[in-house]
C-alpha atoms as an extended CHARMM CRD file, in Angstrom:
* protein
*
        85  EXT
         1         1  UNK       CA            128.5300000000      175.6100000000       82.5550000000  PROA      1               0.0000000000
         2         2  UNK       CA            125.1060000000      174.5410000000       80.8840000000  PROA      2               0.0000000000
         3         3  UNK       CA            123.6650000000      171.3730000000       81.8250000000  PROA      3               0.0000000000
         4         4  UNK       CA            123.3700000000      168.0860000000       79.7930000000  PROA      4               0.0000000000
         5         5  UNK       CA            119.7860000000      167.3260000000       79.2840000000  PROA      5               0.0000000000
         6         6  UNK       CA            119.2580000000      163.6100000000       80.2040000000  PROA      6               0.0000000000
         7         7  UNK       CA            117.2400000000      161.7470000000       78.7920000000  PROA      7               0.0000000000
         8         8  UNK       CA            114.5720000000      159.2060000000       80.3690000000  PROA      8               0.0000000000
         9         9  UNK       CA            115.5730000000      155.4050000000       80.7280000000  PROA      9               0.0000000000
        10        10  UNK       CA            113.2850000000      152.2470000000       80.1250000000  PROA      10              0.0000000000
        11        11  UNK       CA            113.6990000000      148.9200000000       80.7980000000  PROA      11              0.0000000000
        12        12  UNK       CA            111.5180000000      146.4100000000       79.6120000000  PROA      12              0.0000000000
        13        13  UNK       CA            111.0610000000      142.7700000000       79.4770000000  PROA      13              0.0000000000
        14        14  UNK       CA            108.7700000000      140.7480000000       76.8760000000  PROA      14              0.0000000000
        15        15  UNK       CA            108.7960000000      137.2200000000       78.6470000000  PROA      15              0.0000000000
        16        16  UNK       CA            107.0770000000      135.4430000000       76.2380000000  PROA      16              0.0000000000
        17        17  UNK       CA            109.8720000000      136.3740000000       73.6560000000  PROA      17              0.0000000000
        18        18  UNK       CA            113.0230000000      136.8500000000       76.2610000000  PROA      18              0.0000000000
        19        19  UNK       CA            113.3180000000      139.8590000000       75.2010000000  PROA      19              0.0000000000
        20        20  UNK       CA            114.7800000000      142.6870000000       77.2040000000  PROA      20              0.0000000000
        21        21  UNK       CA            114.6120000000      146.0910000000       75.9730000000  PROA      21              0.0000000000
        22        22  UNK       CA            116.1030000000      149.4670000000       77.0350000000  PROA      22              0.0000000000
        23        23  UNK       CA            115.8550000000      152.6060000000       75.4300000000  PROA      23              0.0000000000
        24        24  UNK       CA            116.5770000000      156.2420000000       75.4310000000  PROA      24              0.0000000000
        25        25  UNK       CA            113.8830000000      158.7100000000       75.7130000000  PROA      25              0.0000000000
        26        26  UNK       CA            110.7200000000      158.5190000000       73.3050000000  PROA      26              0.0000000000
        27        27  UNK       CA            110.4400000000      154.9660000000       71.5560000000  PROA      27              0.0000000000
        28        28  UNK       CA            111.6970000000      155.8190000000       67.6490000000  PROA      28              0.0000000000
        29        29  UNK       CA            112.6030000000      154.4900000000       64.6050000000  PROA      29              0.0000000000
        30        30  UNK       CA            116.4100000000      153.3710000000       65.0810000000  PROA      30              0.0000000000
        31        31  UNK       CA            118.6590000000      151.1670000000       62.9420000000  PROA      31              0.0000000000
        32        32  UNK       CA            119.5850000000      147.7850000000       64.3400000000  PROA      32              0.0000000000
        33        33  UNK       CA            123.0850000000      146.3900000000       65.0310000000  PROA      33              0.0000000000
        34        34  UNK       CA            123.1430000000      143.0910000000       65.5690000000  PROA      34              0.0000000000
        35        35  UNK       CA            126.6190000000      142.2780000000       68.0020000000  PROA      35              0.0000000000
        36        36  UNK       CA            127.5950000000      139.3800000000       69.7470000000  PROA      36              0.0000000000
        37        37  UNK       CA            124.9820000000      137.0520000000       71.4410000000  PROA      37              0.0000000000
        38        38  UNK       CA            121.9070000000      138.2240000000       70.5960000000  PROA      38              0.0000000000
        39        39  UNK       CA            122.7330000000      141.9220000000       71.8420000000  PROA      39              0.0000000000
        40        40  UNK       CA            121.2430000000      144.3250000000       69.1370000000  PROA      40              0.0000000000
        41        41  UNK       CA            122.5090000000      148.1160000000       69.3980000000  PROA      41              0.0000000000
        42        42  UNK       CA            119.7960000000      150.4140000000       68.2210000000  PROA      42              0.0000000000
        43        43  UNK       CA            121.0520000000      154.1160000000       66.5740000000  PROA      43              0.0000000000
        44        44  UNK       CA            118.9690000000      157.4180000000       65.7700000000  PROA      44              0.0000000000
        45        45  UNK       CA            118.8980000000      157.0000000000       61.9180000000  PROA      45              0.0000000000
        46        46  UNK       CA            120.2450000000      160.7890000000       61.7500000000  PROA      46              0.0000000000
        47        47  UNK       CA            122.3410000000      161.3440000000       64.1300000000  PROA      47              0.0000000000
        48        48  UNK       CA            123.6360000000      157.5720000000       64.6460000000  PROA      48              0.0000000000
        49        49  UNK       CA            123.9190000000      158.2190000000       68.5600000000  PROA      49              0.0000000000
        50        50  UNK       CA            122.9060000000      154.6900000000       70.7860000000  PROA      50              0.0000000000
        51        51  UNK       CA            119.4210000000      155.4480000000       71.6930000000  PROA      51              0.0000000000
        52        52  UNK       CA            119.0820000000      151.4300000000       73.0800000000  PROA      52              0.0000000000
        53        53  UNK       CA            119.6740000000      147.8900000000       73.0010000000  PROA      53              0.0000000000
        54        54  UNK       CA            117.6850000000      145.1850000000       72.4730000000  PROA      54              0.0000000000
        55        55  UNK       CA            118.9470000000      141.8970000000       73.9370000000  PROA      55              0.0000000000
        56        56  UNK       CA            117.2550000000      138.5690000000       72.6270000000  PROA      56              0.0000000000
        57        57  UNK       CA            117.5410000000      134.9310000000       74.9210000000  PROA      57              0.0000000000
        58        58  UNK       CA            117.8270000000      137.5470000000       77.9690000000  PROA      58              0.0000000000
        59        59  UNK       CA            117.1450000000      135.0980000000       80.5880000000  PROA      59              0.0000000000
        60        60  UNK       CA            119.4620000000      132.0190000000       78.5440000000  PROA      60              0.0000000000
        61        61  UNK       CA            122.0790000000      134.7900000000       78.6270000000  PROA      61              0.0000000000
        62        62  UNK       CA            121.9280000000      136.1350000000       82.1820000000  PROA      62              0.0000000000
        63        63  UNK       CA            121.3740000000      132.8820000000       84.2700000000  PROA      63              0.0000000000
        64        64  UNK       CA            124.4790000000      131.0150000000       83.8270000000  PROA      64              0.0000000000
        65        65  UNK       CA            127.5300000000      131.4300000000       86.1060000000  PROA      65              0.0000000000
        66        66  UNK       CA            129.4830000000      133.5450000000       83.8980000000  PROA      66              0.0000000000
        67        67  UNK       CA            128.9230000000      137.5340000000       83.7010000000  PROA      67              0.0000000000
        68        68  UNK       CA            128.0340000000      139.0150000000       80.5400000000  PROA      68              0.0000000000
        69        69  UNK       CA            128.8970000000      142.7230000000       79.9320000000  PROA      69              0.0000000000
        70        70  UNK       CA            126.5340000000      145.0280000000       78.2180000000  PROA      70              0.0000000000
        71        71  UNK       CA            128.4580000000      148.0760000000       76.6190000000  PROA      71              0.0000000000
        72        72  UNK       CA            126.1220000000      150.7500000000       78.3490000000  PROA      72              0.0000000000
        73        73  UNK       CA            126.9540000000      154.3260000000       80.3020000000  PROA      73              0.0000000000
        74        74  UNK       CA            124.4720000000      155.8060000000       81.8680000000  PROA      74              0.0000000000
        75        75  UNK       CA            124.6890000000      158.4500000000       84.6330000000  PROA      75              0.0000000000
        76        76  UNK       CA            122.5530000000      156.9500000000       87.1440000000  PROA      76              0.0000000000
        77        77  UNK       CA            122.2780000000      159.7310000000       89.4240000000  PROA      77              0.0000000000
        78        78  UNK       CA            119.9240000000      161.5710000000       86.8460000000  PROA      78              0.0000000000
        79        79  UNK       CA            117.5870000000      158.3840000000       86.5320000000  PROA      79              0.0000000000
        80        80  UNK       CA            114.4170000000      158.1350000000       88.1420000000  PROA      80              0.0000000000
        81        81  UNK       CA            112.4140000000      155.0580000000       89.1910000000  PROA      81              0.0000000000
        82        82  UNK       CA            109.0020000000      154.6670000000       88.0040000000  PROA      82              0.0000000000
        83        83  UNK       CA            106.4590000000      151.6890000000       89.8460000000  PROA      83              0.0000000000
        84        84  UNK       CA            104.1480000000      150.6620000000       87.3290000000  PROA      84              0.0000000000
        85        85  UNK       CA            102.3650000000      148.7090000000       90.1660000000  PROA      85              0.0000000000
């Protein structure tokens, strides 16, 4: 059975913008999707495969009582946590 190569994950967070970011691999060029809320898919131009999201008003979004649902899989058993401490 070959293995799926998995890609690495980052999160980031512009605070001065509420702005939360995660992506794919390498940062690209992707095509924006804007959905509901604020949430904007991002696609490989190509291959149109979800290489990220890009969520705007994170913290207006994420701090009232009701949960939100982000439409992201990831296998988190491949991910690795990086300290940029």
């Amino acid at each position: 059975m070959a293995k799926e190569k998995m890609d690495q994950l980052t999160v980031s967070y512009d605070k001065g913008a509420d702005v939360l970011y995660i992506t794919e691999g390498k940062r690209r060029q992707t095509i924006g999707e804007l959905m509901d809320d604020g949430v904007i898919v991002r696609r490989d131009p190509k291959t149109k495969k979800i290489v990220g999201f890009t969520i705007v008003d994170f913290i207006e979004h994420f701090t009232n009582a009701k949960p939100q649902r982000i439409p992201l899989k990831a296998r988190f058993s491949s991910l690795q946590l990086v300290s940029h401490h």
